[in-house]
C-alpha positions in Angstrom: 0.0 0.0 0.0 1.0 3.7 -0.5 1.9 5.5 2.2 -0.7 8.1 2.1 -3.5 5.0 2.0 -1.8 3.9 5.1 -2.4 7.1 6.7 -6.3 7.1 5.5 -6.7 4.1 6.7 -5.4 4.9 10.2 -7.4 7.6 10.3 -10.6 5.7 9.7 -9.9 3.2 12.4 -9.7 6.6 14.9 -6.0 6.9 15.5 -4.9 10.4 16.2 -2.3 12.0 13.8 -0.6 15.2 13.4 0.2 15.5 9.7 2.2 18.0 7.8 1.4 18.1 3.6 0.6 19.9 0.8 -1.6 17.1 -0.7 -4.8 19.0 -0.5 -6.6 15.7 -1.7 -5.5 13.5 0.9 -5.9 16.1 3.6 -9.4 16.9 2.8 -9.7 13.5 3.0 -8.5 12.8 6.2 -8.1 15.4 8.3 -11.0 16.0 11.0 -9.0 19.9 11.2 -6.8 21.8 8.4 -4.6 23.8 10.2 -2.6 27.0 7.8 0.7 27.9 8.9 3.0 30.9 8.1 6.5 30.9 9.3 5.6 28.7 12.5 2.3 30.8 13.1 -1.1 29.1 12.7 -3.1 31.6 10.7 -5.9 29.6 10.2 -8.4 26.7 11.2 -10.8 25.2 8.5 -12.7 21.5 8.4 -12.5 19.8 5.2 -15.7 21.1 4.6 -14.8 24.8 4.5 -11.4 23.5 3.0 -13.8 22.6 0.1 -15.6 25.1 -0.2 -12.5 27.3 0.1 -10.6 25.5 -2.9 -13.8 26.0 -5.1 -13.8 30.2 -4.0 -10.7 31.1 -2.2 -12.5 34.4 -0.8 -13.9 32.3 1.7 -10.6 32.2 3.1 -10.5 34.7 6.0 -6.8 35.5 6.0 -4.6 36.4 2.7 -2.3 34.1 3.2 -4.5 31.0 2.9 -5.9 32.6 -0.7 -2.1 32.5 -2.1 -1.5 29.5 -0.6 -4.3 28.0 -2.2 -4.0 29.8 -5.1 -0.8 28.4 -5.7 -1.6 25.0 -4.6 -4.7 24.6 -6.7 -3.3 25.6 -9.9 
């Protein structure tokens, strides 16, 4: 299995991970809280719901450094 199925997997039996990525996919997957961070700052909570929403209309971002990260992500 692929790493990240491992991970999704894990996460479906309940275990409890902290996870650092830039696979939007597999973190909107998995994660039960997105968590943006700027040099070591956390500038913003979303649930993979919002994350959604957020990828489809990045102004639903709160802070401007979610929109360019996103931006740039999601190209």
């Amino acid at each position: 299995k692929e790493v990240l199925d491992v991970m999704l997997e894990l996460a479906s039996e309940g275990m409890t991970m902290l996870v650092v990525s830039h696979e939007m996919g597999f973190v909107k997957e998995a994660a039960d809280r997105i968590l943006f961070m700027d040099e070591g700052r956390i500038v913003e909570e979303m649930t993979p719901e919002e994350m959604r929403a957020a990828t489809k209309n990045l102004d639903l971002a709160k802070e401007e450094r979610t929109r360019q990260f996103l931006s740039k992500i999601l190209v």
